[in-house]
C-alpha positions in Angstrom: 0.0 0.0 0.0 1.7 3.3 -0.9 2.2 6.1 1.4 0.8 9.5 1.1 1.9 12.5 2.9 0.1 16.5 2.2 2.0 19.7 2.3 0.2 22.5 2.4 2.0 25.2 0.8 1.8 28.7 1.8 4.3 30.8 0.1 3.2 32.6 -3.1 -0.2 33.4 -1.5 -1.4 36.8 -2.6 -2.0 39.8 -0.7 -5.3 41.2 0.2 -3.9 44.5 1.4 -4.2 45.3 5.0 -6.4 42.4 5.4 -3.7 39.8 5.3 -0.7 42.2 6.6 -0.7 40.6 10.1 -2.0 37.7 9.2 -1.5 35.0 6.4 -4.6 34.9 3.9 -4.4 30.9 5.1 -5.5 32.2 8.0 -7.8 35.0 7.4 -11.3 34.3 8.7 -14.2 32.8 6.0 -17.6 33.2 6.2 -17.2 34.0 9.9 -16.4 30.7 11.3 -14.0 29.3 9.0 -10.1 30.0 8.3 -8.9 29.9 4.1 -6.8 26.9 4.9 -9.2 25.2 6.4 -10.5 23.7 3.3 -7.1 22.6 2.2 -7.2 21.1 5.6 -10.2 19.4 5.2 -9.0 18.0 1.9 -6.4 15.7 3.4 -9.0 14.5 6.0 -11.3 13.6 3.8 -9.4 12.0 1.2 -7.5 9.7 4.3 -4.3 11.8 4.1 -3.8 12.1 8.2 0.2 12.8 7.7 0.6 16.5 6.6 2.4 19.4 7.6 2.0 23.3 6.6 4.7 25.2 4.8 4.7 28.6 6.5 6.5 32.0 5.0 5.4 34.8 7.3 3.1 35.7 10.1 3.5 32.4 12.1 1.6 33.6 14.8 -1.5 33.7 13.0 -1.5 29.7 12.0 -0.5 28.9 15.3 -3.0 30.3 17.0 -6.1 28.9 14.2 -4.0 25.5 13.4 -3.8 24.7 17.7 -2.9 21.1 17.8 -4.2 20.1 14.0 -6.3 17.2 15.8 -9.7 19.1 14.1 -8.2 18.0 10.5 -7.1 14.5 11.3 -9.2 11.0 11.2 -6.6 8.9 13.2 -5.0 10.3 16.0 -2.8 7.6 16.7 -1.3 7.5 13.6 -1.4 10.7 11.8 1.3 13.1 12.0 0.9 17.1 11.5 3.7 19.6 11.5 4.3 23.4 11.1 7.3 24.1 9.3 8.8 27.3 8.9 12.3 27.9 6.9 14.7 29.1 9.8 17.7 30.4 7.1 14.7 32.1 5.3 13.8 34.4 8.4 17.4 35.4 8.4 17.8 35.7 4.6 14.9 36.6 2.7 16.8 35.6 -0.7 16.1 32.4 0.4 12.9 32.0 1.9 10.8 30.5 -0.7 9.1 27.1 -1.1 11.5 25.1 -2.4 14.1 26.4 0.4 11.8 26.0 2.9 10.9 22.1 1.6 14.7 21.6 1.5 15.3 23.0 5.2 12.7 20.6 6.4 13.4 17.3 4.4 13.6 15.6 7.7 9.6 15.3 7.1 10.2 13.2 4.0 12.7 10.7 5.9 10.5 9.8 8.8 7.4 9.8 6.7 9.4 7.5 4.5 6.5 8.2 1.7 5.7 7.2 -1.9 4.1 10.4 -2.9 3.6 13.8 -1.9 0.8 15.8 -2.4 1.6 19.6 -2.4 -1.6 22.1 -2.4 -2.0 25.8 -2.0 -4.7 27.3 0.5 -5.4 30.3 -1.5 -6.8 28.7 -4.1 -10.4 26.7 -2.2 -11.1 23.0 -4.2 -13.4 20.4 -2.0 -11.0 17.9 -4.4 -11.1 14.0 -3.6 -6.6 13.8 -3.6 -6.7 10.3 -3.2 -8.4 9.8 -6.8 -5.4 12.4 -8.0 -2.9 10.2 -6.6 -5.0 6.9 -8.3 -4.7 8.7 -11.7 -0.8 9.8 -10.6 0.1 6.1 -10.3 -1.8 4.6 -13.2 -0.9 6.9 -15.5 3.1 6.6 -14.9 3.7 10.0 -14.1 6.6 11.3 -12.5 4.3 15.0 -11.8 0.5 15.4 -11.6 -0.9 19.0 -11.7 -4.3 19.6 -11.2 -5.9 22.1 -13.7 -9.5 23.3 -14.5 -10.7 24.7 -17.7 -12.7 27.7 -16.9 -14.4 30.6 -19.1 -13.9 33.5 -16.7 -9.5 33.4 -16.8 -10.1 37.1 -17.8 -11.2 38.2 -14.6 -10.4 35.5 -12.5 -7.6 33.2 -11.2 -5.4 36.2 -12.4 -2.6 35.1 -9.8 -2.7 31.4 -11.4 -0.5 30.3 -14.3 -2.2 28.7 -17.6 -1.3 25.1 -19.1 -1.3 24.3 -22.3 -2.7 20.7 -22.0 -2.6 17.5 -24.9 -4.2 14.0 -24.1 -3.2 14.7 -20.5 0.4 15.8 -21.1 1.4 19.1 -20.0 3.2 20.9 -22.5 3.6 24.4 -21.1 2.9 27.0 -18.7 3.0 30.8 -18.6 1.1 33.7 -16.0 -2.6 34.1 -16.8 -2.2 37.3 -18.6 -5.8 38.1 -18.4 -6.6 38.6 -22.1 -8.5 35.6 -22.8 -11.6 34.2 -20.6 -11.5 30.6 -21.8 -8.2 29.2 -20.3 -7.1 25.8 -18.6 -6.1 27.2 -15.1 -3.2 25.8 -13.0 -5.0 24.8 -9.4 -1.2 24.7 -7.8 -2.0 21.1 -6.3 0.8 18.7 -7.4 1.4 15.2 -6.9 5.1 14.2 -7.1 6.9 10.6 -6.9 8.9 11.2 -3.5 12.4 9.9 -5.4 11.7 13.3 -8.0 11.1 15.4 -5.4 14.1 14.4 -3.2 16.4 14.8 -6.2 14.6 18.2 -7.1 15.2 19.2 -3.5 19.4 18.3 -3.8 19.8 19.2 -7.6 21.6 22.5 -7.7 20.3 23.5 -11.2 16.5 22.3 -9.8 17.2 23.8 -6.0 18.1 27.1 -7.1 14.4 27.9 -8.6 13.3 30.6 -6.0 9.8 28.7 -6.3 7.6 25.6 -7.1 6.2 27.3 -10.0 9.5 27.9 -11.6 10.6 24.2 -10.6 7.1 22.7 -12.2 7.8 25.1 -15.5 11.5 23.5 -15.9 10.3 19.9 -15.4 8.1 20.1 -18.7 11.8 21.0 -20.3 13.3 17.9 -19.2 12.0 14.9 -22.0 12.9 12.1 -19.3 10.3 13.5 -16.7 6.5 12.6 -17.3 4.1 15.8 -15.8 0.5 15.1 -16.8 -2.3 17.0 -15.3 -5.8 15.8 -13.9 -8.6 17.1 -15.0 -10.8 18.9 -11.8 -14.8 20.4 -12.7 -15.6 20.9 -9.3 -16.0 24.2 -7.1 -12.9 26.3 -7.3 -12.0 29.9 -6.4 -8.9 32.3 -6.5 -8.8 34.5 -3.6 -6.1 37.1 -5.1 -7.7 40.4 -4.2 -9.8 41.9 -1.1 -12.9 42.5 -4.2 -12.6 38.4 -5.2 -12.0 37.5 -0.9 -15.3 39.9 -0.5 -16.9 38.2 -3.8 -16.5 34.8 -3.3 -18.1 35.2 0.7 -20.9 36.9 -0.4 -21.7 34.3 -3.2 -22.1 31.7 -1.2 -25.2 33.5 0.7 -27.4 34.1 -2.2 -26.8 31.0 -4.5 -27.5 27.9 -3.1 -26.0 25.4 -6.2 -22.7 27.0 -5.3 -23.0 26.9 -1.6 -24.3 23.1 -2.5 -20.6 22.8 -4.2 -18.8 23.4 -1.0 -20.5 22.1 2.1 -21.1 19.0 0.6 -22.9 15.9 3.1 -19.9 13.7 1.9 -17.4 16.6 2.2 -17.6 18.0 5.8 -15.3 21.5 6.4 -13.2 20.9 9.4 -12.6 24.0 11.9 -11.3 24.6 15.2 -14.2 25.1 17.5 -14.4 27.8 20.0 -17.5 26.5 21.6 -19.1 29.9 21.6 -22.5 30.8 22.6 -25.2 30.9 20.2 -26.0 34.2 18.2 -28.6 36.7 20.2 -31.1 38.6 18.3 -32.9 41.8 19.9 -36.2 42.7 19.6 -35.4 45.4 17.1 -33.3 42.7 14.8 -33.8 42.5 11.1 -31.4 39.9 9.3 -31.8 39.4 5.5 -29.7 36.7 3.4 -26.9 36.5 6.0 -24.5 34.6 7.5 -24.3 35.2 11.7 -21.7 33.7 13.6 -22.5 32.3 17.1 -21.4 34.6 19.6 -23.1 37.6 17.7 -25.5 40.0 19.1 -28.0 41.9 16.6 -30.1 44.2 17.5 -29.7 45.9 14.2 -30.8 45.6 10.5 -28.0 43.3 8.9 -28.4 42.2 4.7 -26.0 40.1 2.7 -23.5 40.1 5.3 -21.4 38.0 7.3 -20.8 38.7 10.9 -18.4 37.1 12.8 -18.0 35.7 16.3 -18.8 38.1 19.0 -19.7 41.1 16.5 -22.7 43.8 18.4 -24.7 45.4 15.8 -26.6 47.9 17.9 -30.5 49.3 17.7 -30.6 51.6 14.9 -27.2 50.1 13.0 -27.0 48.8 9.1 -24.9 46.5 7.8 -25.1 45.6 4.4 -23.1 43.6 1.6 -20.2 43.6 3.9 -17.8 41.4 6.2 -17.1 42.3 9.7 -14.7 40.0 11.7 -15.0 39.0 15.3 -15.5 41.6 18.0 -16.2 44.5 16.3 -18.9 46.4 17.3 -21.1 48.7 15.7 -22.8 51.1 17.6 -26.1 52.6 17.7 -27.4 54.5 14.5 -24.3 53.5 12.8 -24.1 52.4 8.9 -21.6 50.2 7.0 -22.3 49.2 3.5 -19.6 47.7 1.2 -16.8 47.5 3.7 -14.3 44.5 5.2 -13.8 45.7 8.8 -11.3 43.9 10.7 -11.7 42.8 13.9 -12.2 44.6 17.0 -12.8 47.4 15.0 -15.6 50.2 16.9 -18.1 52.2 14.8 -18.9 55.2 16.9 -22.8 56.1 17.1 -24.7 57.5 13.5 -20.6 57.2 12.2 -21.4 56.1 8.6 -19.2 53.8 5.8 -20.6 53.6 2.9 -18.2 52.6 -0.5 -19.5 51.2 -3.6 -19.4 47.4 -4.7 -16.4 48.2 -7.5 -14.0 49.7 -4.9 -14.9 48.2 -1.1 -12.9 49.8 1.5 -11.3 48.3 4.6 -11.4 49.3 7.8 -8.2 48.0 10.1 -8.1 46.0 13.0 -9.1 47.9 15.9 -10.0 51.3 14.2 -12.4 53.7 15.4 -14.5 55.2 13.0 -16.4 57.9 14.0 
């Protein structure tokens, strides 16, 4: 029986702007309960893969304190291993902290897992992907890489941080950045299945170990005729989260169209999550909540539409909310109105303050701000 082990790979994420400046966008908060990575997470549970570890760049606190122990994402206990790994030379010399450095500084994973295969996969990008049937297609097919790609029709406005395969009876044959000019495009998902022999010598090849990234390593593979790097084919639920207006997009989506949401929270496909055990949301007398998502902990007392509100958020008499995302412990006061915004957490809106930015250019408000 082969072995599997998951990296989850967190260097190259993008930036969301002040929203992922003090923390990583693997751990900025979704839909109010969950973390980014936690559906990366949840892939390696459900597909069986209980030995992982997560490849951290920057801003260690913040997967830390989400990630705990990592017993939420794992089936067996007993056997499974999780790890955090963070590249130690890197923090000293940002020249070198990228994710093939960082692999190499921690290949010590790969010799006590003593695995088969690796499965590498990014959290910025969200799949609900089965792995184990990419690593079934990996194996039978003979290849020595499997990247898994999607063929979508929106490449023009979407997936824009995401490089573009050029694909033939399952062979890659190329890959360049999605320049954004054409809409139908076969999209890179960043989720790779290596043999562990290729990786190893990738990892102490000085031609191959001198890449300053996976991408660059993947895009030099297809150059070399003795290594086979075929791609699997994925139609299911995928999003980008490259910008605050895609991170603020693809929330709000999933409250007003139920096939997508159906795509994600699958019965078969549970999304693990650390659980705070928090008391259930309070509604006030004066409440009005329209196609929202409220996060336990919450207290409304105000009107709220297509929002999310996170743990522990007041929304006071008198106070609107709409088509906006407000992380935990904010509060927003009496009379107050915020429309279009991402306000970080415990962020204070001062009574009859108002926020109002339009749907093309959101605005964030910083953790901790009072507005006024």
């Amino acid at each position: 029986m082969s072995k599997i082990i998951g990296i989850l790979n967190l260097y190259d994420s993008p930036s969301l702007g002040g929203l992922t400046e003090k923390r990583t966008l693997a751990s900025t908060s979704f839909l109010g309960r969950f973390a980014i990575m936690d559906f990366a997470l949840s892939n390696f549970t459900n597909s069986n893969i209980d030995e992982f570890s997560i490849l951290v760049k920057e801003n260690f606190r913040s997967v830390a304190k989400h990630v705990g122990s990592l017993k939420s994402w794992v089936n067996n206990t007993k056997i499974g291993r999780q790890n955090i790994l963070i590249n130690e030379k890197g923090i000293k010399n940002p020249k070198v902290n990228n994710d093939i450095c960082a692999l190499a500084e921690n290949d010590w994973v790969f010799y006590e897992a003593r695995a088969d295969y690796v499965v590498i996969q990014p959290a910025h990008i969200i799949t609900t992907i089965n792995l184990k049937d990419v690593v079934r297609k990996h194996i039978e097919s003979g290849a020595d890489v499997t990247v898994v790609y999607k063929n979508v029709e929106d490449a023009d406005a979407n997936f824009l941080h995401s490089n573009v395969l050029k694909v033939k009876d399952g062979v890659i044959l190329s890959t360049k950045k999605n320049s954004g000019k054409d809409a139908k495009a076969t999209v890179s998902l960043e989720t790779y299945v290596f043999s562990y022999s290729l990786l190893h010598n990738i990892l102490h090849n000085s031609s191959l170990s001198s890449q300053n990234s996976l991408k660059k390593v993947f895009a030099k593979l297809l150059k070399d005729k003795e290594i086979k790097v075929f791609g699997y084919e994925y139609d299911g639920y995928a999003r980008c989260f490259d910008s605050l207006n895609h991170f603020i997009k693809y929330s709000l989506e999933l409250l007003g169209n139920k096939d997508i949401a159906d795509l994600v929270f699958r019965p078969d496909w549970p999304i693990y999550t650390l659980s705070h055990n928090t008391k259930p949301a309070l509604y006030g007398e004066h409440a009005s909540v329209k196609k929202s998502y409220i996060a336990n902990g919450a207290v409304i007392d105000g009107k709220v539409e297509n929002s999310i509100i996170s743990r522990n958020v007041h929304i006071a008499k008198g106070a609107v909310v709409k088509n906006s995302i407000i992380l935990t412990s904010s509060y927003v006061d009496e009379g107050a109105h915020v429309e279009n915004a991402v306000v970080d957490k415990y962020a204070h809106f001062a009574p009859r303050s108002k926020v109002v930015a339009s749907k093309e250019d959101p605005i964030y408000i910083e953790q901790g701000q009072l507005v006024k």
